[in-house]
C-alpha positions as CSV (number, residue, x, y, z in Angstrom):
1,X,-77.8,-20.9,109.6
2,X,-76.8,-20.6,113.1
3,X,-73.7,-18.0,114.2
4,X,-71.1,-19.9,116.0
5,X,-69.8,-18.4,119.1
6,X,-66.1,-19.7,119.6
7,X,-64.5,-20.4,123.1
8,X,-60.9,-21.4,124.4
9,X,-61.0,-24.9,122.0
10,X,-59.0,-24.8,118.8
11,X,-61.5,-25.5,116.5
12,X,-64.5,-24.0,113.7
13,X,-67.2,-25.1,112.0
14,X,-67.3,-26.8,108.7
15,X,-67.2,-23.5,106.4
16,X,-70.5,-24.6,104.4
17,X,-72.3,-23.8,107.5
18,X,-71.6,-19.7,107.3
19,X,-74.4,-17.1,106.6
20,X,-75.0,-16.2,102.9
21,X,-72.6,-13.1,103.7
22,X,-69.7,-15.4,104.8
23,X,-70.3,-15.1,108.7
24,X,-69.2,-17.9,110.2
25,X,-68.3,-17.7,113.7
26,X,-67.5,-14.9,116.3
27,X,-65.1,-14.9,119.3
28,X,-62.4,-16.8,120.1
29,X,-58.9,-15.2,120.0
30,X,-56.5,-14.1,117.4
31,X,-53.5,-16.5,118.7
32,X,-51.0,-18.0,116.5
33,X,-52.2,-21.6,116.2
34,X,-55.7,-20.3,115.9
35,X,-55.3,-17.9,113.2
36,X,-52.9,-20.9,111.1
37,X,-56.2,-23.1,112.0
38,X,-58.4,-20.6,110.5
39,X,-56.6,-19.8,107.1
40,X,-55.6,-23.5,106.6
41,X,-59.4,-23.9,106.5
42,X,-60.2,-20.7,104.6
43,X,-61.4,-18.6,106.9
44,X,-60.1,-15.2,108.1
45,X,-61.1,-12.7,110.9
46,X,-62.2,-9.0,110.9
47,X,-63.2,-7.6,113.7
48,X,-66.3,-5.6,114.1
49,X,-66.1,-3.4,117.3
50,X,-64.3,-5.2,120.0
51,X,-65.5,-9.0,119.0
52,X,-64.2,-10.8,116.5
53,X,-65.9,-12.4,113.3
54,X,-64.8,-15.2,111.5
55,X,-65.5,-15.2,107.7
56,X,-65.6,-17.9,104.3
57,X,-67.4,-16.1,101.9
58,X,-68.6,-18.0,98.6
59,X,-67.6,-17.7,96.2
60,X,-64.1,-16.3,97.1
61,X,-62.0,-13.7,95.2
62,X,-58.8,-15.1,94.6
63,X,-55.9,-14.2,91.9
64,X,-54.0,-17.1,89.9
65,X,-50.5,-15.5,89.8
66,X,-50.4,-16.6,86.1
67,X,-53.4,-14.7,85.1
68,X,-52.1,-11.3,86.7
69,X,-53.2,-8.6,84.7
70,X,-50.3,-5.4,84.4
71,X,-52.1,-2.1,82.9
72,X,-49.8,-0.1,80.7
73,X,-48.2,2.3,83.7
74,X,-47.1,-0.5,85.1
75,X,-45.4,-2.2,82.3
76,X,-43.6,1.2,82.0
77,X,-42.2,1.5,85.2
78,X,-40.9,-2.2,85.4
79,X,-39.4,-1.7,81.8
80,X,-37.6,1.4,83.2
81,X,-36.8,-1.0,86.2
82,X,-33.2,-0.5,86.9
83,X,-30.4,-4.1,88.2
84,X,-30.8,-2.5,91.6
85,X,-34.3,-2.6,91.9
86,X,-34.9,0.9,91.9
87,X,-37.3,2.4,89.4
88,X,-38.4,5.8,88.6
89,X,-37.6,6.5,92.0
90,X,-39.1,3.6,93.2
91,X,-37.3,1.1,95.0
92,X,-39.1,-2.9,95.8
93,X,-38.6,-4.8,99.0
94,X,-39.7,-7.8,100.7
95,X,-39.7,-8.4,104.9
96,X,-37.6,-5.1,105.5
97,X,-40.4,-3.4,107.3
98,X,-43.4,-5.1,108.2
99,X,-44.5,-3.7,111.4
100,X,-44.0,-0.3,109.2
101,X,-46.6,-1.5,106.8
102,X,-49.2,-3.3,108.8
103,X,-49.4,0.4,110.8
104,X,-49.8,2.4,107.3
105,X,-52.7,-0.8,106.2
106,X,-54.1,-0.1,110.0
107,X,-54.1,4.5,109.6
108,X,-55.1,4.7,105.7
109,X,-58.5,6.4,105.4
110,X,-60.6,4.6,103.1
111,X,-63.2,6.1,101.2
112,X,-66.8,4.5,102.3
113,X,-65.2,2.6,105.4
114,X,-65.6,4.1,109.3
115,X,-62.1,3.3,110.8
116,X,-60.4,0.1,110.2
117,X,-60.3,-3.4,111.1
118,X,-56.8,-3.7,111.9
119,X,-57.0,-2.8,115.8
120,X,-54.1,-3.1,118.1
121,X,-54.7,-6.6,118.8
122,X,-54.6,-7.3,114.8
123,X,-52.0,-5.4,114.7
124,X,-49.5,-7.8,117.4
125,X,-51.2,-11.1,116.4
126,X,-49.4,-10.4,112.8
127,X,-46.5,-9.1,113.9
128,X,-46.0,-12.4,116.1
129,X,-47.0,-14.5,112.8
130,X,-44.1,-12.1,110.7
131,X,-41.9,-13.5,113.5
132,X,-42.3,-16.8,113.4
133,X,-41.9,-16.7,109.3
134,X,-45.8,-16.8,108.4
135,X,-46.5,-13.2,107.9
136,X,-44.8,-11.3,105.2
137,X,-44.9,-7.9,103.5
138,X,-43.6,-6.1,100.5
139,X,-42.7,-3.0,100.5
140,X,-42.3,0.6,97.5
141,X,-39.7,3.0,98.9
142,X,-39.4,6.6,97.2
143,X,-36.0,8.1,98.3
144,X,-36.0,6.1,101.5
145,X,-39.8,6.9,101.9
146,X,-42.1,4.1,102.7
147,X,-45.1,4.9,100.2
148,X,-46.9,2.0,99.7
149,X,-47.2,-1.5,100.3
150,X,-49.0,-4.8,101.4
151,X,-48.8,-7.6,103.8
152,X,-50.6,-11.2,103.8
153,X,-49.9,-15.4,104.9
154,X,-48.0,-17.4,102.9
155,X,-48.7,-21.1,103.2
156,X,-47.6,-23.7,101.5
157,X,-48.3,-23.1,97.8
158,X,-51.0,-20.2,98.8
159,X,-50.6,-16.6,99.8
160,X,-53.5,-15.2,101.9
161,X,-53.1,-11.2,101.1
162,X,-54.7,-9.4,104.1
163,X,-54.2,-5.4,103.7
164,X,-52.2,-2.8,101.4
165,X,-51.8,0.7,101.5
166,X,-50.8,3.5,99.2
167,X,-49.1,7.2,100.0
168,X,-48.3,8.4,96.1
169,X,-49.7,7.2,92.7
170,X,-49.1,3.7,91.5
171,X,-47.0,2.5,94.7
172,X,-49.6,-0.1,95.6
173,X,-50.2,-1.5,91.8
174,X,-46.4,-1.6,91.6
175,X,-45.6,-3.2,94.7
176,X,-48.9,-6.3,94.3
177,X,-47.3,-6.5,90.8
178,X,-43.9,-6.7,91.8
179,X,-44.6,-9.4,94.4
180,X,-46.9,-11.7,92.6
181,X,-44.3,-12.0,90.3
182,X,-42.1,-12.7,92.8
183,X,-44.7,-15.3,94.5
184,X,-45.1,-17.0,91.3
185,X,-41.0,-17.7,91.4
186,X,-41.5,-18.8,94.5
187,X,-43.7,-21.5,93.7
188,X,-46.9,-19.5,95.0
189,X,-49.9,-21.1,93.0
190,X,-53.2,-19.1,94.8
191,X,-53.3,-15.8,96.1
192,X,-56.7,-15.3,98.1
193,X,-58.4,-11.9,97.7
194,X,-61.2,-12.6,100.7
195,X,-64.0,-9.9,99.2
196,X,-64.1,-8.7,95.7
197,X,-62.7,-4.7,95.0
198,X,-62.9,-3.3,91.5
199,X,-59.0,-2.5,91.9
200,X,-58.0,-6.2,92.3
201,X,-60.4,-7.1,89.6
202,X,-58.3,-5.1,87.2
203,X,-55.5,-7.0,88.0
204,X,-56.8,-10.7,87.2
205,X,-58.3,-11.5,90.6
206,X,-62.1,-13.4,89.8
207,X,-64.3,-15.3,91.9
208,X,-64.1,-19.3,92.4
209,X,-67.1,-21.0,94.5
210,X,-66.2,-22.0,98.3
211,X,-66.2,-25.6,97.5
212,X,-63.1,-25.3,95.3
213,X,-61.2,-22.5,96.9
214,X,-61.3,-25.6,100.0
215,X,-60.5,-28.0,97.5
216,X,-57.8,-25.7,96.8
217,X,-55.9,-25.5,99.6
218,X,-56.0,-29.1,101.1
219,X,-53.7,-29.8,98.3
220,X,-51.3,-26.7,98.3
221,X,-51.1,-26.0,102.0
């Protein structure tokens, strides 16, 4: 298949057309109506180097918020979870400090990864999203201490989870638990993975082929 180089249009090819890896496309810009563009359509960006790449993998790792998976830890701490949402010393949030945890997402070393692919220009075009009410993150605290968290796209009836980070043991499990939970409230009915991890695995996430994940989303976006 051919790698399609983006310009200044607004627009991508049909995702059947990516590489066997999920490469679609490469350039382009991360602006706010082309990012939208890209996730209404199922594709995401990660840079490699300075140039963009454009990505629908098949099949897609995505989590069904009623088929999240809590491990025994966790169903300790939210038992011990207290009416002010503070729980053996951790404390949830949602939206209170997103430009705190896209920059932890962006400096967590990752074992087997060089660097990251949140640069600074990742870094703004999300921050501009949170603004305009597309972006949103969830935050652990640990006596006022930010110590884990994630951040992702919400959609319609989908959340696109892009990063999450973790300072002390169990913050991240606790705060993607916490949220699903609260996505699934909300009326959140997908919540796409991108790539597989074993981690998410754990928690319920499984792989659906490309042609329904876009099925998907024409009719909950």
């Amino acid at each position: 298949m051919p790698l399609f180089a983006l310009d200044k249009e607004l627009i991508f090819p049909p995702v059947q057309l990516a590489e066997p890896d999920g490469l679609l496309a490469m350039g382009g810009d991360l602006s706010t109506d082309r990012l939208l563009l890209a996730y209404q359509q199922g594709i995401f960006p990660w840079y490699e180097g300075e140039t963009i790449l454009w990505w629908s993998p098949d099949p897609r790792f995505v989590l069904f918020p009623g088929e999240l998976k809590i491990n025994k830890t966790t169903k300790t701490l939210l038992k011990r979870e207290e009416p002010s949402g503070e729980n053996n010393g951790f404390e949830f949030t949602c939206n209170k400090a997103f430009g705190q945890v896209i920059n932890n997402c962006k400096e967590t070393k990752r074992p087997g990864q060089e660097g990251t692919w949140i640069t600074d220009e990742v870094e703004k075009a999300y921050t501009r999203l949170h603004q305009l009410g597309h972006a949103h993150s969830a935050e652990v605290w640990s006596k006022s201490e930010l110590v884990g968290g994630l951040y992702g796209i919400k959609l319609g009836k989908v959340f696109f989870g892009e990063s999450m980070f973790s300072k002390v043991s169990n913050a991240s499990r606790y705060a993607f638990t916490k949220y699903v939970q609260q996505l699934k409230g909300e009326g959140i009915e997908l919540i796409d993975c991108q790539v597989y991890t074993e981690y998410l695995e754990s928690m319920g996430a499984r792989m659906i082929e490309r042609k329904e994940f876009s099925r998907l989303l024409k009719e909950l976006i």
